[in-house]
C-alpha positions as CSV (number, residue, x, y, z in Angstrom):
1,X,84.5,66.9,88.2
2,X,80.6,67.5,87.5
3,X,78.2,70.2,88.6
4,X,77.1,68.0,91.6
5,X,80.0,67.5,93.0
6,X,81.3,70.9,92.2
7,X,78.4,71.8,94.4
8,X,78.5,69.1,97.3
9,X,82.7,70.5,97.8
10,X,81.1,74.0,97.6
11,X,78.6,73.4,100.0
12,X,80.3,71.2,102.8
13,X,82.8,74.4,103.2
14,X,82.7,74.7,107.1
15,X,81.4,71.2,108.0
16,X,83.4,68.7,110.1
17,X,82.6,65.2,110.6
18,X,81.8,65.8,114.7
19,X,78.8,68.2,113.9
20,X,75.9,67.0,114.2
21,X,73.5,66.3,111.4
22,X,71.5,69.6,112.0
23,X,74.6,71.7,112.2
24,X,75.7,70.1,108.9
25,X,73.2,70.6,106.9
26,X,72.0,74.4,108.6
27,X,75.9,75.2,107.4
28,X,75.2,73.5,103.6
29,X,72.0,75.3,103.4
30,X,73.4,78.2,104.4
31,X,76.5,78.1,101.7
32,X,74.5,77.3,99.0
33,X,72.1,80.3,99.6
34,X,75.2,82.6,99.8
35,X,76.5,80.9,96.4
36,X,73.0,81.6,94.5
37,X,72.2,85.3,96.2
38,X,76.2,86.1,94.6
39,X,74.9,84.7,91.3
40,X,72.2,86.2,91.5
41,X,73.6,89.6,92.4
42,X,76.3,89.2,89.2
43,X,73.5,88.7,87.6
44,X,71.6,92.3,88.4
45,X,74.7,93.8,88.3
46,X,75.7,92.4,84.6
47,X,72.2,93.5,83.1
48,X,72.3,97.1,85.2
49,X,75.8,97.6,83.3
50,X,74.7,96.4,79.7
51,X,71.9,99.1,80.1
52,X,74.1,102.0,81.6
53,X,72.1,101.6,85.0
54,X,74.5,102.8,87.5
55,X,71.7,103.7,90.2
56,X,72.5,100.1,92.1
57,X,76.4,99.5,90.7
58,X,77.5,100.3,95.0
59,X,75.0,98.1,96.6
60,X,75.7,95.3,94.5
61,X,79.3,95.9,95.1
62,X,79.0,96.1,98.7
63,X,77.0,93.0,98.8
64,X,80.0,91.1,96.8
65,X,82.7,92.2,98.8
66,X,80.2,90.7,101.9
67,X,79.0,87.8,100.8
68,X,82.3,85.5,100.3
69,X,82.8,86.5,104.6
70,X,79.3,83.8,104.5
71,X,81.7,81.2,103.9
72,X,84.3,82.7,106.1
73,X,82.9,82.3,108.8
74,X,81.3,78.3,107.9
75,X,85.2,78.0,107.9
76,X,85.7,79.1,111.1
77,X,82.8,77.2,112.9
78,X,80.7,81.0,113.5
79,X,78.0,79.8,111.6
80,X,75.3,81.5,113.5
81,X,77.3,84.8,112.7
82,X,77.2,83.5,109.1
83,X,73.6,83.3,109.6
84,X,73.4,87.1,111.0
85,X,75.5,88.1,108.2
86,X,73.7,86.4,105.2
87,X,70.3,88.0,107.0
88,X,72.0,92.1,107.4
89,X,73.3,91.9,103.7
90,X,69.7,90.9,102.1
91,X,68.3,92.9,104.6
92,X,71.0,96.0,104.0
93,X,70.2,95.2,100.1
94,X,66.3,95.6,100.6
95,X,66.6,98.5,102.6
96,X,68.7,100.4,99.9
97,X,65.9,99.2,97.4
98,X,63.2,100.8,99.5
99,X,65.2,103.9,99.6
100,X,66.0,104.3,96.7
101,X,63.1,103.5,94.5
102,X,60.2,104.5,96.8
103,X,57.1,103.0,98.1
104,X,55.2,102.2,94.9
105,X,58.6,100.1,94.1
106,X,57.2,96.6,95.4
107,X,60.8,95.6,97.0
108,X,58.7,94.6,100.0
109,X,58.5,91.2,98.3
110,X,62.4,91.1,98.6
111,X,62.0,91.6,102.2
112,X,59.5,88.2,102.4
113,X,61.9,86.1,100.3
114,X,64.8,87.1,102.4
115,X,62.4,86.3,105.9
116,X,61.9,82.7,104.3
117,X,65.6,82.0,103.4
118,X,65.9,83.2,106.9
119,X,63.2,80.7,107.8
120,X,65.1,77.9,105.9
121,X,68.3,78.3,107.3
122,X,67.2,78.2,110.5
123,X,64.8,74.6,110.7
124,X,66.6,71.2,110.5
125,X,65.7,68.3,108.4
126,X,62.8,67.3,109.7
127,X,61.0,70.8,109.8
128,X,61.7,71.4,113.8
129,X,63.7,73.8,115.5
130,X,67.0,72.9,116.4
131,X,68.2,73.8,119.8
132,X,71.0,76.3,118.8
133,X,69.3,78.8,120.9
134,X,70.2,82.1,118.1
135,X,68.8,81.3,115.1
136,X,65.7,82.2,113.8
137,X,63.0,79.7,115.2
138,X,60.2,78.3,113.0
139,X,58.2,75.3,113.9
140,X,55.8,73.4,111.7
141,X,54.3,71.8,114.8
């Protein structure tokens, strides 16, 4: 199987053929931004260890053992709590950052990258809000 289709089966976890089109792809979005925040974390967490950083080794733990419950839930059909949790674990993440490494530690940028996934997630298609009624809003008017 290729990469592509490796990722269209990853990222149609969760979707049913009655959704509608909105619903579908908020729920692929939203699986494929869990997929590349857990690389991503692997990542940090694989260069922390090669350099004997330990100072992070929990969070990013915490944040793997959370992030597989993303897709969990797109199983289920609860993806608007898949939403709430994909938002509290980069939110938990940059607030452990914050606390950990100060002010002067820039991890305020984390917290705008995590407010436009958040952003992302929540817009359809054609860049209006969809009519879920609890996910973030955004319109582009």
């Amino acid at each position: 199987m290729s990469l592509k289709g490796l990722f269209n089966t990853y990222s149609n976890i969760g979707t049913k053929p009655d959704h509608k089109p909105w619903e579908a792809s908020f729920i692929r979005k939203l699986n494929l931004l869990a997929f590349f925040g857990t690389l991503n974390v692997i990542f940090a967490l694989t260069v922390f260890l090669s350099f004997d950083y330990t100072y992070f080794f929990w969070d990013c733990v915490l944040v793997l053992i959370f992030a597989p419950l993303v897709l969990v839930l797109n199983t289920f059909g609860k993806y608007v709590w898949s939403a709430y949790l994909f938002s509290f674990i980069g939110y938990g993440m940059f607030g452990s950052l914050n606390l950990k490494m100060g002010d002067n530690s820039h991890a305020f940028i984390l917290y705008f990258l995590n407010h436009e996934y958040c952003s992302v997630i929540g817009t359809k298609g054609n860049d209006e809000t969809h009519d879920c009624g609890s996910c973030y809003r955004i319109s582009f008017g």
